[in-house]
DRENBAPA-760598 format. One record per atom (N, C-alpha, C): residue number from 1; residue in three letters; atom name; x, y, z. Coordinates in nm, 3 decimals, m for minus. Atoms other than C-alpha are relative to their C-alpha. Example, Ala and Ser with C-alpha at 12.3 -4.5 7.8 and 13.67 -1.06 7.14 Angstrom:
BEGIN
  seq  type  atom       px       py       pz
    1   ALA     N    0.089   m0.119    0.000
    1   ALA    CA    1.230   m0.450    0.780
    1   ALA     C    0.090    0.120    0.000
    2   SER     N   m0.082   m0.119   m0.006
    2   SER    CA    1.367   m0.106    0.714
    2   SER     C   m0.077    0.109    0.073
END
This chain:
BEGIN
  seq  type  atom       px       py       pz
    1   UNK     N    0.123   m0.077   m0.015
    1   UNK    CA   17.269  m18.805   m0.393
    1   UNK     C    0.028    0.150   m0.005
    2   UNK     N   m0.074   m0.135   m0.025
    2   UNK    CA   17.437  m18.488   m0.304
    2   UNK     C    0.044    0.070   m0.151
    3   UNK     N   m0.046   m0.021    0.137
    3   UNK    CA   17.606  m18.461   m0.650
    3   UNK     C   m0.123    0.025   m0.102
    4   UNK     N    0.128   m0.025    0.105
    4   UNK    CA   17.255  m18.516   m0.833
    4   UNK     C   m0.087    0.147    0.028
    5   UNK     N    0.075   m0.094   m0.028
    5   UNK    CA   17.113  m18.223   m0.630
    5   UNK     C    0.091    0.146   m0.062
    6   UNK     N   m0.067   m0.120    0.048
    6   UNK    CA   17.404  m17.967   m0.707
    6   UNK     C    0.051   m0.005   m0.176
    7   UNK     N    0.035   m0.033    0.159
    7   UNK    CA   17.405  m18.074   m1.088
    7   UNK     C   m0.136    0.069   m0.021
    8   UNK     N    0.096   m0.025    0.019
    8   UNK    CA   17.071  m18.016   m1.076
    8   UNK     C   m0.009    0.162    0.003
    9   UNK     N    0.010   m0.149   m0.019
    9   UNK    CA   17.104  m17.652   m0.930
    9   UNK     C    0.095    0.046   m0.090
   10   UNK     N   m0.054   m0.045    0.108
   10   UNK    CA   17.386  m17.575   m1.188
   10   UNK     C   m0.093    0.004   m0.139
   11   UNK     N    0.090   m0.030    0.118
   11   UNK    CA   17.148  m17.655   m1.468
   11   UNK     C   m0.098    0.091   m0.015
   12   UNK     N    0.096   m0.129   m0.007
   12   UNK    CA   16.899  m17.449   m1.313
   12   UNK     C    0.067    0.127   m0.002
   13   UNK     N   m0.056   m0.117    0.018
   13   UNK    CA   17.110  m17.170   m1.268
   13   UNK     C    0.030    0.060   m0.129
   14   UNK     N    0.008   m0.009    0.118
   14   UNK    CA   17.197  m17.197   m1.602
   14   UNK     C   m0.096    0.054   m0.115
   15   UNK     N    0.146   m0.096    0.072
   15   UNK    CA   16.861  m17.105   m1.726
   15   UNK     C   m0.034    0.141    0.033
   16   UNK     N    0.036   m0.118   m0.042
   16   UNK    CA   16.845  m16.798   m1.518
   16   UNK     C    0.143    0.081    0.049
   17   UNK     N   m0.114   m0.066    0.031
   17   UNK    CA   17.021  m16.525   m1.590
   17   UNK     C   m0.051    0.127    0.052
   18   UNK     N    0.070   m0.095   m0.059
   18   UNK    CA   17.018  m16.173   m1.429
   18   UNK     C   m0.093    0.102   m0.073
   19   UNK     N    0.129   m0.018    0.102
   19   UNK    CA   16.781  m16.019   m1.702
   19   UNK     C   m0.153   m0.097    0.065
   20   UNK     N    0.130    0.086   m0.030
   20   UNK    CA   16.532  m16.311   m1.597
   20   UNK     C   m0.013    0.015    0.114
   21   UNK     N    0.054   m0.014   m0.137
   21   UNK    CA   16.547  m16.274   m1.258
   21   UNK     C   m0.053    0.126    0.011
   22   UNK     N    0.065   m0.195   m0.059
   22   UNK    CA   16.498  m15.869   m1.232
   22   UNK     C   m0.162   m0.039   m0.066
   23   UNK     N    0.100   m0.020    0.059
   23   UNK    CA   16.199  m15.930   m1.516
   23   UNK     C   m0.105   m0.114    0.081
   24   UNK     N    0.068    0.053   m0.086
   24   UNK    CA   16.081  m16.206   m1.297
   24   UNK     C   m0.027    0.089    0.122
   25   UNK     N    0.000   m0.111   m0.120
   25   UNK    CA   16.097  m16.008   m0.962
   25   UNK     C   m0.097    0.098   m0.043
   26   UNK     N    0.113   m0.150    0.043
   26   UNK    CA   15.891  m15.698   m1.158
   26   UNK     C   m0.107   m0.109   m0.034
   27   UNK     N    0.192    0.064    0.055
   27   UNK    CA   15.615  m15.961   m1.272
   27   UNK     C   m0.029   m0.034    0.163
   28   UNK     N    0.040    0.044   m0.140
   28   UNK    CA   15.579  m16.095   m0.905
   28   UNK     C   m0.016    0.089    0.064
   29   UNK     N    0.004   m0.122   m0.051
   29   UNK    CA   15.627  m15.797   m0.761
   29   UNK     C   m0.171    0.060   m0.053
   30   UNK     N    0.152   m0.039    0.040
   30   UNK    CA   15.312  m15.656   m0.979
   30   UNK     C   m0.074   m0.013    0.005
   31   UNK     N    0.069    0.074   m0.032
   31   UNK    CA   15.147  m15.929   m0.934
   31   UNK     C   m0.083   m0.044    0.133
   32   UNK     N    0.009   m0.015   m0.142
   32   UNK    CA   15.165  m15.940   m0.557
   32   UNK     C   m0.075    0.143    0.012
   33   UNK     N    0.015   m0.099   m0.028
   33   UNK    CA   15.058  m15.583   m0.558
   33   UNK     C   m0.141    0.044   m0.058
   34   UNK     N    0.142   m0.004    0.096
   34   UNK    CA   14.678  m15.645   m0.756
   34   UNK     C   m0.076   m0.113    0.129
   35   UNK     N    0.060    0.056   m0.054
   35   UNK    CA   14.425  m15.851   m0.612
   35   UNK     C    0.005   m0.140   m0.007
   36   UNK     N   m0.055    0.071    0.011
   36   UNK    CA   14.602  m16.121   m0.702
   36   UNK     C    0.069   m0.117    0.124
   37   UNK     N   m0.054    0.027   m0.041
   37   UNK    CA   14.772  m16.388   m0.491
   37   UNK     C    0.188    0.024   m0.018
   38   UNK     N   m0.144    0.033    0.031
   38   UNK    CA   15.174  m16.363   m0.460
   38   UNK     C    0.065    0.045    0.144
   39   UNK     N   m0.106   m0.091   m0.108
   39   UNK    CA   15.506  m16.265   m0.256
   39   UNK     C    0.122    0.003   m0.032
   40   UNK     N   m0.146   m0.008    0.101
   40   UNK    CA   15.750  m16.102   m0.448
   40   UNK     C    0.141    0.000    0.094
   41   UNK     N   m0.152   m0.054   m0.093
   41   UNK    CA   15.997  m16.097   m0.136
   41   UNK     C    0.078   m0.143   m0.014
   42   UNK     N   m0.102    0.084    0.043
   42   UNK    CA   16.070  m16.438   m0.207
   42   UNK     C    0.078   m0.051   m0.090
   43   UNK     N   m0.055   m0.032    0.098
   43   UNK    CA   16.133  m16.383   m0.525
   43   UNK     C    0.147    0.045    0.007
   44   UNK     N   m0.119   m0.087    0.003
   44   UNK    CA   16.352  m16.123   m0.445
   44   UNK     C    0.133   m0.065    0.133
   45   UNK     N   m0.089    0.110   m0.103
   45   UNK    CA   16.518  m16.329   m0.120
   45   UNK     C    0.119   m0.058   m0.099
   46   UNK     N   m0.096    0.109    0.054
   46   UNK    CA   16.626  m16.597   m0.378
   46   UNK     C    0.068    0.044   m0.112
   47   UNK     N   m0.133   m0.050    0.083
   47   UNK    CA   16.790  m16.357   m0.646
   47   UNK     C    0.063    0.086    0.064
   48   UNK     N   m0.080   m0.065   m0.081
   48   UNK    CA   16.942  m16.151   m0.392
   48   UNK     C    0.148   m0.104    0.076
   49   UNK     N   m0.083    0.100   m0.086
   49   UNK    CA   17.103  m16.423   m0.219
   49   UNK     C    0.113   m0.045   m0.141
   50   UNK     N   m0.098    0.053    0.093
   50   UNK    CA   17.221  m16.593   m0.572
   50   UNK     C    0.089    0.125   m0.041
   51   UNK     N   m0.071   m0.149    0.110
   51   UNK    CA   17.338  m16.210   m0.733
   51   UNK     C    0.010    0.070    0.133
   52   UNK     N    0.032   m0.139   m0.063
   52   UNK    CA   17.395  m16.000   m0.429
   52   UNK     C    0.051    0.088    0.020
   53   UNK     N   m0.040   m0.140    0.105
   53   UNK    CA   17.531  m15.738   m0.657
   53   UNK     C   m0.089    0.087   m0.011
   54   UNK     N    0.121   m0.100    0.070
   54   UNK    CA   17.213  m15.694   m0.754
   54   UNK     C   m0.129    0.056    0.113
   55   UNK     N    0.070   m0.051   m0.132
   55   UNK    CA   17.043  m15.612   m0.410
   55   UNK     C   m0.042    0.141   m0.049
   56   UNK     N    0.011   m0.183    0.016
   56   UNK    CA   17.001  m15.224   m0.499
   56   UNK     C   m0.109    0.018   m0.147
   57   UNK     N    0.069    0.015    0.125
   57   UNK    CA   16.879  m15.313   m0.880
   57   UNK     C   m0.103   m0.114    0.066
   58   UNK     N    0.092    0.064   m0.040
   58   UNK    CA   16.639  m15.563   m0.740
   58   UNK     C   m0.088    0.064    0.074
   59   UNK     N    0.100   m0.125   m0.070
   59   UNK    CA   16.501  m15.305   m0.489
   59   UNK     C   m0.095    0.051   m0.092
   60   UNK     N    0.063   m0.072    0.076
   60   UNK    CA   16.435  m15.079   m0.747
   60   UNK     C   m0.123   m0.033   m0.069
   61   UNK     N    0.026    0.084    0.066
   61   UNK    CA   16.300  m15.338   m0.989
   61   UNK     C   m0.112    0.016    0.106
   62   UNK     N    0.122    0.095   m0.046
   62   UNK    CA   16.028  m15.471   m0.712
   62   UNK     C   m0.091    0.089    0.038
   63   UNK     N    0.121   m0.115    0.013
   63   UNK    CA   15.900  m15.137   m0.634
   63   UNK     C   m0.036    0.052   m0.085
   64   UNK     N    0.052   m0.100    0.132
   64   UNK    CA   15.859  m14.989   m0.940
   64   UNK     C   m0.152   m0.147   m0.076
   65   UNK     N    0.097    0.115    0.001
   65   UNK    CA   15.656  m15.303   m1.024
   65   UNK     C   m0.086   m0.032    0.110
   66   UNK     N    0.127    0.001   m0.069
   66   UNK    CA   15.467  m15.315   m0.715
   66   UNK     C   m0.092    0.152    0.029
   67   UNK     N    0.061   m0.132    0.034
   67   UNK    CA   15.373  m14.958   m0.761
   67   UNK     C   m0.069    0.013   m0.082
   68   UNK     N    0.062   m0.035    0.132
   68   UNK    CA   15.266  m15.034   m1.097
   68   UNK     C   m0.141   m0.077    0.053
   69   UNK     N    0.141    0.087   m0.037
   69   UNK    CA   15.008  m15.298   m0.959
   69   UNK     C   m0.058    0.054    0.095
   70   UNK     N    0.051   m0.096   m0.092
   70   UNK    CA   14.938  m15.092   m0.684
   70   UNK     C   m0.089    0.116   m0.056
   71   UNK     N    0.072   m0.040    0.069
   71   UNK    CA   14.832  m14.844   m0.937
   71   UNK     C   m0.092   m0.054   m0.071
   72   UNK     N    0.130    0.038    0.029
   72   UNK    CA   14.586  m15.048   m1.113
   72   UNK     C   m0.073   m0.086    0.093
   73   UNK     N    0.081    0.055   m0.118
   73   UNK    CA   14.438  m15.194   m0.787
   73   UNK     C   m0.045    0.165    0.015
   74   UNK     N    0.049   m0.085   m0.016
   74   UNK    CA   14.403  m14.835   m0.749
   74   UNK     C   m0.111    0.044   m0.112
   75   UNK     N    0.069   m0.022    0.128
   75   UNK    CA   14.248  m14.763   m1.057
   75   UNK     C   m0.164   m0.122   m0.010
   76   UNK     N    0.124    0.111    0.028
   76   UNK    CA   14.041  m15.081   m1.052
   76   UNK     C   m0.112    0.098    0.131
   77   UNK     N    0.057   m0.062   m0.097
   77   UNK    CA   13.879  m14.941   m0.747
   77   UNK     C   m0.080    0.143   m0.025
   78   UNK     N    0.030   m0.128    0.055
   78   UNK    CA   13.821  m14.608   m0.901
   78   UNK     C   m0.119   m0.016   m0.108
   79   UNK     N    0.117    0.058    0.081
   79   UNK    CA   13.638  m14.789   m1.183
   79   UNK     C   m0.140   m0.045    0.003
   80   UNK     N    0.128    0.011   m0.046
   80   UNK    CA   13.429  m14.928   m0.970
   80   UNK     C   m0.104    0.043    0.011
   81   UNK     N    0.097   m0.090   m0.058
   81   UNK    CA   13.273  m14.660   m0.812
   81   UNK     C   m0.035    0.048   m0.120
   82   UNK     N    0.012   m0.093    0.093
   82   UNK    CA   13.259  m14.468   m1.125
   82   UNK     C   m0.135   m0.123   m0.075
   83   UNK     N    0.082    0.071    0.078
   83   UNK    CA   13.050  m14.793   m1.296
   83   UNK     C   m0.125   m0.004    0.093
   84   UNK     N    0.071    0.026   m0.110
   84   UNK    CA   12.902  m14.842   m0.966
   84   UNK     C   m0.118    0.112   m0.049
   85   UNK     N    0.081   m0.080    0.031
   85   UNK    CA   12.721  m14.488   m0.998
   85   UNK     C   m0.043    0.063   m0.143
   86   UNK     N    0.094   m0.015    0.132
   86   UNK    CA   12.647  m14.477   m1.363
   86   UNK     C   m0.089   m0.079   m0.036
   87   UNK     N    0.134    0.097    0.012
   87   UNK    CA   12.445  m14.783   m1.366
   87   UNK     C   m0.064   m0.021    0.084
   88   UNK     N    0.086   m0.031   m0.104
   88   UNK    CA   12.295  m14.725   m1.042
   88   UNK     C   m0.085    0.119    0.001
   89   UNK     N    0.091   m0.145   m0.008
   89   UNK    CA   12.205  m14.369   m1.112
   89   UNK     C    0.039    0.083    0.071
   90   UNK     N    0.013   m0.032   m0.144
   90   UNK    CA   12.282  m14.272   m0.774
   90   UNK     C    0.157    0.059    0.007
   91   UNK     N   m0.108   m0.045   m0.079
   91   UNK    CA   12.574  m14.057   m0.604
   91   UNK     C    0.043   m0.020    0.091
   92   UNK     N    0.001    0.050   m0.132
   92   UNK    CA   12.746  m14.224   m0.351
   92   UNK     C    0.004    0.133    0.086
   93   UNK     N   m0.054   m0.067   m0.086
   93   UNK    CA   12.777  m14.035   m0.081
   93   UNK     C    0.040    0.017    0.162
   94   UNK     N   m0.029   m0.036   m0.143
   94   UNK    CA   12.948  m13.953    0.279
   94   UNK     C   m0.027    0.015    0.036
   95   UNK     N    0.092   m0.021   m0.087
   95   UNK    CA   12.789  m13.908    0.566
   95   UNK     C    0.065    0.093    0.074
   96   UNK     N   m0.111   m0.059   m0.096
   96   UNK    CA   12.997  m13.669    0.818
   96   UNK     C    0.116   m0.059    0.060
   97   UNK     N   m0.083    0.044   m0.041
   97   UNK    CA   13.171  m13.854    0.984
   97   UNK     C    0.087   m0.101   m0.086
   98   UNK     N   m0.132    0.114    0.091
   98   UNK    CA   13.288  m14.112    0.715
   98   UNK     C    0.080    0.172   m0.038
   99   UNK     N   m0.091   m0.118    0.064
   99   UNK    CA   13.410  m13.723    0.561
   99   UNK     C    0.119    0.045    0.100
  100   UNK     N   m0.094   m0.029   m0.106
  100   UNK    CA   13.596  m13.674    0.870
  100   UNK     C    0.152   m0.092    0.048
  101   UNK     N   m0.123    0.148   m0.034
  101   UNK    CA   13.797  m13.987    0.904
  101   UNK     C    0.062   m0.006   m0.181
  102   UNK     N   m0.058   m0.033    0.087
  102   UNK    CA   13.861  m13.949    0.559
  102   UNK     C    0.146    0.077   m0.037
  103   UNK     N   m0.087   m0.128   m0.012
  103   UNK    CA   14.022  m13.604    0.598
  103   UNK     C    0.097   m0.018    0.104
  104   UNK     N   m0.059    0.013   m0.086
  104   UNK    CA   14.172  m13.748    0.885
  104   UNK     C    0.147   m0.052   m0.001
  105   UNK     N   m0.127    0.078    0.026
  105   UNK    CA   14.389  m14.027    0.758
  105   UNK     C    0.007   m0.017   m0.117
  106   UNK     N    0.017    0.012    0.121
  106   UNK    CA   14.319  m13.994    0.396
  106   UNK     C    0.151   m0.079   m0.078
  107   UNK     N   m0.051    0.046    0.057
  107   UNK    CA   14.608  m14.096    0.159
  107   UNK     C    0.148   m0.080    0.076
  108   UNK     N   m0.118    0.082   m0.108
  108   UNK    CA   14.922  m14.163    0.469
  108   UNK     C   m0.068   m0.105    0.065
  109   UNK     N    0.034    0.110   m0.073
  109   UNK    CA   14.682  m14.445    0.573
  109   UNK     C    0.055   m0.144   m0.070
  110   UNK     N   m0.119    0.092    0.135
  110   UNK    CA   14.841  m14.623    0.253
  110   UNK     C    0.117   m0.024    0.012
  111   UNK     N   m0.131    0.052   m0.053
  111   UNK    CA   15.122  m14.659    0.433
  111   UNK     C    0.016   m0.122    0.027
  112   UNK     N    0.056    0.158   m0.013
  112   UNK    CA   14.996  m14.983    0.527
  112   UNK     C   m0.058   m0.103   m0.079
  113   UNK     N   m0.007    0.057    0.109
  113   UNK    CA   14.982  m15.084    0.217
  113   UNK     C    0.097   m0.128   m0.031
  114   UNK     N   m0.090    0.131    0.006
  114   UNK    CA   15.262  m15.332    0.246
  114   UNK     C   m0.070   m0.109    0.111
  115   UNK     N    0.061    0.126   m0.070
  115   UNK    CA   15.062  m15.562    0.484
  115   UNK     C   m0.061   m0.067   m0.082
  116   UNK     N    0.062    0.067    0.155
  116   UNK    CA   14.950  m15.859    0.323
  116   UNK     C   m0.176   m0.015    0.022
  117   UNK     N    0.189    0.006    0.029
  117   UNK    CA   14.562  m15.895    0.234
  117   UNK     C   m0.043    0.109    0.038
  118   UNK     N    0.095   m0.125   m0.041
  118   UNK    CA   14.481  m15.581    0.415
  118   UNK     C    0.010    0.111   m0.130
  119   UNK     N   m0.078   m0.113    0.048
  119   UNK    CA   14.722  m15.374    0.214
  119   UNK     C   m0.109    0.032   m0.164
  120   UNK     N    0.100   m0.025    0.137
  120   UNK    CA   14.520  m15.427   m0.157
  120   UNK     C   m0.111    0.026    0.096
  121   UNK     N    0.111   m0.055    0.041
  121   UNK    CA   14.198  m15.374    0.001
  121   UNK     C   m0.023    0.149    0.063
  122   UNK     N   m0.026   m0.163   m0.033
  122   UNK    CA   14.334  m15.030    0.149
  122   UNK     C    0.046    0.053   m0.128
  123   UNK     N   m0.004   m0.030    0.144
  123   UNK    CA   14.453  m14.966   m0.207
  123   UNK     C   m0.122    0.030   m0.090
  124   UNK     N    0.069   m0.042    0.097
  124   UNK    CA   14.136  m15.015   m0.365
  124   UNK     C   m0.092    0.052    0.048
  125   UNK     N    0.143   m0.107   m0.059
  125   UNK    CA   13.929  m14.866   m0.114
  125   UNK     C    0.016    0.132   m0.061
  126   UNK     N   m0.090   m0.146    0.027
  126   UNK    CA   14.160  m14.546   m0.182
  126   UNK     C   m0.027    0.034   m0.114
  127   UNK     N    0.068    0.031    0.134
  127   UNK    CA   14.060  m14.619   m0.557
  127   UNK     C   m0.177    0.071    0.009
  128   UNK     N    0.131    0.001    0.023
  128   UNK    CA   13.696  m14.632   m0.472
  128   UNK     C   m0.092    0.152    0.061
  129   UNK     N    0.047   m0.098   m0.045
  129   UNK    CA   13.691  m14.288   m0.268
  129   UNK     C    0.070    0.108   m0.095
  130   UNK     N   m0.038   m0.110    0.070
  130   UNK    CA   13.898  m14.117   m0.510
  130   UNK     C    0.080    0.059    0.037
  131   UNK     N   m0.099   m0.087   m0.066
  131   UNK    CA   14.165  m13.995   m0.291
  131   UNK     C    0.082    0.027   m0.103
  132   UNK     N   m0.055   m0.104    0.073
  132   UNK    CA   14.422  m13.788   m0.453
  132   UNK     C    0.116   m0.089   m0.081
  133   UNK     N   m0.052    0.090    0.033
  133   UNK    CA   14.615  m14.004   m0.687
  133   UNK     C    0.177    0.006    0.050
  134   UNK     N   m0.157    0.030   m0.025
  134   UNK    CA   15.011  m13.872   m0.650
  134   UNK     C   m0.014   m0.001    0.154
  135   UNK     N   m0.075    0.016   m0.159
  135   UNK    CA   14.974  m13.874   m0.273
  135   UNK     C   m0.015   m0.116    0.053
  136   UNK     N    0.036    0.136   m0.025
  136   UNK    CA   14.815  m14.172   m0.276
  136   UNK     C    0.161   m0.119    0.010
  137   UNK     N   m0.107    0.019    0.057
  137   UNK    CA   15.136  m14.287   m0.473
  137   UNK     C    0.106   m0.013    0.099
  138   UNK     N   m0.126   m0.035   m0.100
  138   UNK    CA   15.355  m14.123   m0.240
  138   UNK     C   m0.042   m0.100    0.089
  139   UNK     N    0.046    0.047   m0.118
  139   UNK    CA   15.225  m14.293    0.064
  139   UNK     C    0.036   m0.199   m0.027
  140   UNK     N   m0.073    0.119   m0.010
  140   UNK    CA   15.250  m14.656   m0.079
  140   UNK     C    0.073   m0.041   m0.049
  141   UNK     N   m0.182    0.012    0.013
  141   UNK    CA   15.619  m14.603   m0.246
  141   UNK     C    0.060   m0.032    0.169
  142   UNK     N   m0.104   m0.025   m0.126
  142   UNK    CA   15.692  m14.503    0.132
  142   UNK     C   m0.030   m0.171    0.047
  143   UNK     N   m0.029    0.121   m0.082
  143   UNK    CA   15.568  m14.848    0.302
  143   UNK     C    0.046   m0.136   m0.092
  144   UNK     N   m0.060    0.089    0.064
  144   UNK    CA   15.616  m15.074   m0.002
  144   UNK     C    0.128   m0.015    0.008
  145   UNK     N   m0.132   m0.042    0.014
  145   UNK    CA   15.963  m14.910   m0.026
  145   UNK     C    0.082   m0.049    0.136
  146   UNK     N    0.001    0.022   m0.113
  146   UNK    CA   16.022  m14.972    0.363
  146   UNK     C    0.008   m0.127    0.027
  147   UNK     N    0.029    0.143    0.018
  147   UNK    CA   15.886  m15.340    0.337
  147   UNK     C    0.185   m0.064   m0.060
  148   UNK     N   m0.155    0.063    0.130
  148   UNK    CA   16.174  m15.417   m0.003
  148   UNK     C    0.098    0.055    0.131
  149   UNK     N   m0.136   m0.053   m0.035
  149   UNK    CA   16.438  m15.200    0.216
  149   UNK     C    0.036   m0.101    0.130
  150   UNK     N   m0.049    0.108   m0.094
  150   UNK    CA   16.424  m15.451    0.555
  150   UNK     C    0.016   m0.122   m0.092
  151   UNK     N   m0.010    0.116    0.053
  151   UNK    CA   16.403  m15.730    0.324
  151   UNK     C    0.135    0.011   m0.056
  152   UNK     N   m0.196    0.022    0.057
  152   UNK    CA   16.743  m15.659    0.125
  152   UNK     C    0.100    0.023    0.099
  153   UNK     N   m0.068    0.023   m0.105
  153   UNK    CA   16.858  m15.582    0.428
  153   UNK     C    0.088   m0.073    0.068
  154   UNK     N   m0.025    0.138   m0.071
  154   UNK    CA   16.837  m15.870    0.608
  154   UNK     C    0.038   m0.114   m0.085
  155   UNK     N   m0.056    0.055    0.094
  155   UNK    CA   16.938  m16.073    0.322
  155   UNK     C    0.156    0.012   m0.042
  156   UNK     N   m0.139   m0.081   m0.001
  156   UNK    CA   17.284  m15.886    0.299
  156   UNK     C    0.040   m0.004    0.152
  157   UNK     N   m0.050   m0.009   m0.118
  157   UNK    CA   17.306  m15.941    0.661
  157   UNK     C    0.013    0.119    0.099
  158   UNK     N   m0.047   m0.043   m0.094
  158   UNK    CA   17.315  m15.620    0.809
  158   UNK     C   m0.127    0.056    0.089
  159   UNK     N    0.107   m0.001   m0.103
  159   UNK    CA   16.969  m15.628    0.978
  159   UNK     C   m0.006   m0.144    0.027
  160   UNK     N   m0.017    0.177   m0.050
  160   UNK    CA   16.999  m15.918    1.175
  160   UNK     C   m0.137    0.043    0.177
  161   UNK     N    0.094   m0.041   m0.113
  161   UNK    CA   16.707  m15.956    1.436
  161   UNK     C    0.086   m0.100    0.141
  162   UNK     N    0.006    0.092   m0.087
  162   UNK    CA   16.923  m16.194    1.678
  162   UNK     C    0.162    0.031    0.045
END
């Protein structure tokens, strides 16, 4: 039995090669990062663990790809509003206090962008008010980036919670 399971994982391994895994990892990654279902960490877990050479190039790889989907969740959001008020007619607009809380926590609230389900619809809210696109950017490199960095981490062993 034993033998049939570790042929089995040689053959699979065989198919995947580190090219396929990084380009896998960036589609999941992107994917995860839209309104989409996913979770590119296990992606990245299970080629980290097989390659973990490639811990550092896999990082890279999963943010730059969840940045990219991050950007068109942003964008989609942006679209919205923009369709929203051309076929409505109408100008959305703020009331004081939404302008205040705005100005308050505006684009570092995207820090919390790596939480799951909340994180896209803080993305495309951010989209839908128009906040400032590179800080936007900045803000969910930092927690996406944060997220990937405990994860290769702890995969490499040297964040150990126990």
């Amino acid at each position: 039995m034993f033998e049939r399971i570790a042929s089995f994982a040689e053959w699979v391994q065989s198919w995947l090669s580190v090219e396929a895994g990084l380009a896998g990892l960036f589609l999941s990654a992107f994917l995860s990062a839209t309104v989409l279902p996913g979770s590119s960490e296990i992606v990245m877990v299970g080629l980290v663990t097989a390659y973990p050479s490639l811990a550092w190039p896999a990082f890279g790889v999963a943010l730059v790809g969840n940045l990219a989907g991050a950007v068109l969740t942003f964008g989609m959001g942006y679209a919205a509003r923009q369709g929203y008020e051309r076929f409505q007619g109408l100008r959305w607009k703020l009331d004081a206090q939404q302008m205040q809380r705005l100005q308050r926590y505006g684009p570092p609230a995207l820090f919390l962008s790596f939480l799951p389900l909340v994180g896209d619809a803080l993305v495309l809210a951010a989209g839908w008010l128009k906040l400032d696109l590179k800080r936007s950017v900045l803000w969910i490199a930092l927690g996406k980036g944060t997220r990937y960095l405990l994860v290769v981490l702890g995969v490499l062993g040297v964040l150990s919670l126990g």
